[in-house]
N, C-alpha and C positions, 0 to 999 in steps of 0.2 A: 689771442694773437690775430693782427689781421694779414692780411692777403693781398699782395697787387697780380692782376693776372690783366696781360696786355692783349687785347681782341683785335683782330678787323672788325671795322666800324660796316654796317651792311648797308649803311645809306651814303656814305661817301663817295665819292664821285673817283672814279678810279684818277691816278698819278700819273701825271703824262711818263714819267721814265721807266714805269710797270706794266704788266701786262695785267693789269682790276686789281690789281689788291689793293685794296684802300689800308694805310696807315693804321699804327696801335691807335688802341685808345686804352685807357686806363680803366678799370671796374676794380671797383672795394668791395669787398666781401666783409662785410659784419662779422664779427666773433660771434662762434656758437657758444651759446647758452645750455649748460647741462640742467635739463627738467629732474628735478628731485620728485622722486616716487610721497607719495601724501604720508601722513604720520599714521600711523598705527595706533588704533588707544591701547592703552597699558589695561591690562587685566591682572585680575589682585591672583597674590603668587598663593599655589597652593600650600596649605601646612603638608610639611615635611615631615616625616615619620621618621625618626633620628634612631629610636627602635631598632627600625627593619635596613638601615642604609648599614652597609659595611663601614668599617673601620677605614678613615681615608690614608693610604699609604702615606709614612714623610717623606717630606722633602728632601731630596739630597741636598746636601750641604746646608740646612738649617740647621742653627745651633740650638742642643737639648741643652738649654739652660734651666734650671729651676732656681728661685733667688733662697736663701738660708735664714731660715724664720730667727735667728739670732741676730744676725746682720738686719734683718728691714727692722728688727725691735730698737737695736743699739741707732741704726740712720732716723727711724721716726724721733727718738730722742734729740737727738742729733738737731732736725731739722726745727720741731719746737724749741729749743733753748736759742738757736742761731733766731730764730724768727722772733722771739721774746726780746734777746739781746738787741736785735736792731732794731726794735720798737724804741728800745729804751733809750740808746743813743739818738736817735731823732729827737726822741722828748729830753734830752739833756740830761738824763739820771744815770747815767754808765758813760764812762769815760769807751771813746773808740776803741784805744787800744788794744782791750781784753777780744777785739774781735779780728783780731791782728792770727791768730793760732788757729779759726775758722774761717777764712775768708783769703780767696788768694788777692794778688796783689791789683788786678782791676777792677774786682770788687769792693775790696778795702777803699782803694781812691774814689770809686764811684759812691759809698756811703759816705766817707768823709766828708766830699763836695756838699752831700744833699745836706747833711745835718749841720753845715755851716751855711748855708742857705736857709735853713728855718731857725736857726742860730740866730739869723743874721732878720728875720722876720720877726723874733721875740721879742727883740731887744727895746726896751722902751725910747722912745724918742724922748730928745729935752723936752724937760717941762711936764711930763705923764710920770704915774708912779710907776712903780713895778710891776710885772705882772702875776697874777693869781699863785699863790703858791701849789694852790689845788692841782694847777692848770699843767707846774713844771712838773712835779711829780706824780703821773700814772700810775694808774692802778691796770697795767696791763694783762689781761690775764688770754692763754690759747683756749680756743674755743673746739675748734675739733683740726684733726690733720689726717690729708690724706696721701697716702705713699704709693707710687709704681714704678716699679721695677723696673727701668729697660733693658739691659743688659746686666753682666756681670762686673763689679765693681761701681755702676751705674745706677741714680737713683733720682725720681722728680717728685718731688714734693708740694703741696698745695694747705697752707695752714689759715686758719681764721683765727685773727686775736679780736679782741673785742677792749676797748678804753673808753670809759664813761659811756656815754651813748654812741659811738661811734665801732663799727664793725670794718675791722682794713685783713686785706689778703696778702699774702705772701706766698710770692713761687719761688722756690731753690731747686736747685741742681746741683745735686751731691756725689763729690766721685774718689773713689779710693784711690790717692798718691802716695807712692813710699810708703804703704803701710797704716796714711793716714786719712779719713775721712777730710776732706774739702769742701768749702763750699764753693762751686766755681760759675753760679749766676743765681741773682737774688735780685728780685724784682719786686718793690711795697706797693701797694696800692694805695 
């Protein structure tokens, strides 16, 4: 912020209508700059002896949730066959639809788009043959899947498929509606 502060001038010649006081003058004052204290080097943390430390009180109002090793079994399922399935709708071997009972409605439309878009890249131009038959139908197989829990009813998923030589990821977000697993974001790599 700066400052006007209005002085008598000490060298002006006094005002004939005054008795010396010479006229404002105007002085700016600079904005002060706060001097930051120097850094501190960081020193490495000591190990903690988890042993000897008490039990840390909970939190109030944290939720004691634990997730139900029957449910993450039945969702990892889940999450690999949903991620197998949109593998296969991208390579053209599984019709969408069957993913129409997994996938809510702007996910649905958001894989429809993609897979008529590399639809729409397969497609021989005049005059080229067809393309590799090897090529339409994958041999997709899940590689490994990883599940965590965030909440109840609540689940993220991270699967590796692997087609011919190529290794593609897939993230889902799975959440219990009415009763029914959903998939309510899926992201291919």
């Amino acid at each position: 912020m700066t400052s006007v502060i209005f002085l008598p001038s000490p060298d002006a010649p006094p005002a004939p209508h005054t008795d010396g006081d010479a006229g404002p003058i105007a002085v700016y004052v600079a904005p002060s700059q706060e001097v930051l204290p120097a850094p501190v080097p960081a020193t490495p943390r000591e190990r903690c002896n988890r042993a000897a430390d008490p039990p840390a009180a909970p939190v109030p109002g944290a939720a004691r949730w634990a997730s139900d090793p029957e449910d993450d079994a039945r969702v990892k399922a889940i999450c690999q066959s949903v991620a197998l399935a949109a593998l296969e709708v991208l390579g053209g071997v599984r019709p969408l639809q069957q993913m129409a009972r997994w996938l809510d409605p702007e996910n649905y439309e958001r894989l429809q788009l993609r897979a008529n878009l590399v639809r729409g890249l397969q497609q021989a131009p005049q005059g080229r043959s067809t393309p590799d038959p090897q090529l339409l139908h994958r041999g997709v197989r899940i590689r490994s899947c990883r599940l965590c829990p965030v909440s109840e009813g609540v689940y993220e998923a991270a699967v590796v498929a692997q087609e011919h030589e190529r290794a593609r990821a897939v993230a889902l977000r799975v959440q219990l509606r009415r009763g029914l697993w959903k998939v309510t974001a899926l992201e291919i790599g």
